[in-house]
Phi, psi and omega in degrees: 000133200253114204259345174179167180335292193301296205298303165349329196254332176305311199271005142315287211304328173298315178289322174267333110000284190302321217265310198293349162292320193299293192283351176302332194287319176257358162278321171326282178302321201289319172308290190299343158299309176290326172324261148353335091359288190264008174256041126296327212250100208297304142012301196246059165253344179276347133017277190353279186328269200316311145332316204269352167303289221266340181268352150311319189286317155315312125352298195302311202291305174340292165353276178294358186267320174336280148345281173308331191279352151300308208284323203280318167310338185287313180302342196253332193277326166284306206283328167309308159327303218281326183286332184284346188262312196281318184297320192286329191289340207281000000 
């Protein structure tokens, strides 16, 4: 139930955190696999950087995805407070 603006937009917002956590999350494993793959393979080793590259930037953005998706719940927490003290004063 969408209780006023603020929360609606947090819980956009919440949504879209989540989904861009779900594909960072699952390119980290689909890297460490091909990794793992690929330091057998004499052939594809010069690769190697560049997988461990992209899998930092993965890491990172988790990270910060982390985060938002903290922020954006503290945000959704408030604003159902703000609705609940204001239904109660009416």
């Amino acid at each position: 139930m969408i209780k006023n603006k603020r929360h609606s937009d947090a819980a956009i917002k919440l949504h879209k955190a989540r989904k861009d956590y779900s594909c960072y999350y699952n390119n980290i494993n689909i890297l460490k696999s091909t990794i793992a793959e690929i330091k057998f393979d004499p052939v594809e080793r010069y690769r190697l950087r560049e997988y461990y590259g992209r899998l930092s930037d993965c890491r990172y953005m988790v990270n910060v995805l982390e985060k938002e998706i903290r922020l954006c719940k503290e945000e959704i927490y408030k604003a159902q407070n703000s609705y609940s003290n204001r239904k109660e004063l009416k």
